[in-house]
C-alpha positions as CSV (number, residue, x, y, z in Angstrom):
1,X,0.0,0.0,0.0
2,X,2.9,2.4,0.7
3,X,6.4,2.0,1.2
4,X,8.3,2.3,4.6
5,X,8.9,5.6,5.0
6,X,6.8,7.2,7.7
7,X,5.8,10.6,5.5
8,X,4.2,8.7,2.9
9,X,2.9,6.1,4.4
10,X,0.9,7.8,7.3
11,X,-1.7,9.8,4.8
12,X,-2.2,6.5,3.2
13,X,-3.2,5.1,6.3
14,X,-5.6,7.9,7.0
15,X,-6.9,7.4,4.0
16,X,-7.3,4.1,4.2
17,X,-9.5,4.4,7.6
18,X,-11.2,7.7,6.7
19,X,-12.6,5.2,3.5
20,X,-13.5,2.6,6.2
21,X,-15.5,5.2,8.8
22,X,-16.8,6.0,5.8
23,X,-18.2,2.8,4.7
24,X,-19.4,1.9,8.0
25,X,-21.2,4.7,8.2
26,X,-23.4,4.1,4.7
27,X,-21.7,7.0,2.7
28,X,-20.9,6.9,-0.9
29,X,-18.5,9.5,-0.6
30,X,-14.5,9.0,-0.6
31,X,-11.6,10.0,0.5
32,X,-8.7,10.3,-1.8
33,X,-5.0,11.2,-1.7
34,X,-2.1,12.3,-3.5
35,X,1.3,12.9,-2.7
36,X,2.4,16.1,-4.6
37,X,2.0,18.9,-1.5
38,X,1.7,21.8,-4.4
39,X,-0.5,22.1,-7.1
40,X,0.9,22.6,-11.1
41,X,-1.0,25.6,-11.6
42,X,0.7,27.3,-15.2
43,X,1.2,30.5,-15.1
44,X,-0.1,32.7,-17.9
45,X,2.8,34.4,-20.1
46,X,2.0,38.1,-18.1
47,X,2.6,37.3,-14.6
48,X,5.7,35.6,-15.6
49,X,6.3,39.0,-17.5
50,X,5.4,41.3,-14.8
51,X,7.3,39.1,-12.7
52,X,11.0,39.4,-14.3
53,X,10.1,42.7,-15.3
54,X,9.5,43.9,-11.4
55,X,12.8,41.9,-10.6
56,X,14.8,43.4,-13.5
57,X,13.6,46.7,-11.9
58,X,14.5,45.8,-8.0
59,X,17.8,44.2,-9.0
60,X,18.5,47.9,-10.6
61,X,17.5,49.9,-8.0
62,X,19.4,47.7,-5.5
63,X,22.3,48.6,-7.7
64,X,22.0,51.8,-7.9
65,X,21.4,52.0,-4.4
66,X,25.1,51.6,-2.4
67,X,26.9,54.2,-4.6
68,X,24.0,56.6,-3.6
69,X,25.0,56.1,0.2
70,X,28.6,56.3,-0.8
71,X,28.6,59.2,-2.8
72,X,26.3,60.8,0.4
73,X,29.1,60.0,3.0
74,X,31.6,61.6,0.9
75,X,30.0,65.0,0.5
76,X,29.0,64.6,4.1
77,X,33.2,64.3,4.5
78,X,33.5,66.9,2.2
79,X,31.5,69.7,3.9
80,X,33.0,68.2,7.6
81,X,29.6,67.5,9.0
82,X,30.5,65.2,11.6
């Protein structure tokens, strides 16, 4: 029914007596199982667009970002604020 590891076997067992409670009890309902814990949902071509292009535009502004606090401490030097 499952093999010996304890994570997959464990769901299979409460599957396996959820099916039973449920037989006992008359339902025609079931219980079933899988093992993949995410769903394969595709993406559409735009969020995967709007995606790299938000990422394109962080990776540049975290680029453009130490100089800025460079260039600041040096005119701070500059003018002897400290």
């Amino acid at each position: 029914m499952c093999s010996a590891e304890p994570i997959n076997c464990f769901p299979v067992l409460v599957n396996i007596l959820s099916n039973t409670f449920l037989r006992l009890f008359n339902s025609t309902a079931r219980i079933r199982i899988w093992s993949k814990p995410f769903y394969d949902i595709p993406k559409s071509e735009i969020e995967s667009n709007v995606f790299f292009a938000y990422l394109s535009f962080v990776l540049i502004l975290a680029a453009g970002l130490p100089p800025h606090f460079a260039v600041s401490s040096m005119e701070d030097y500059k003018v002897k604020s400290m």
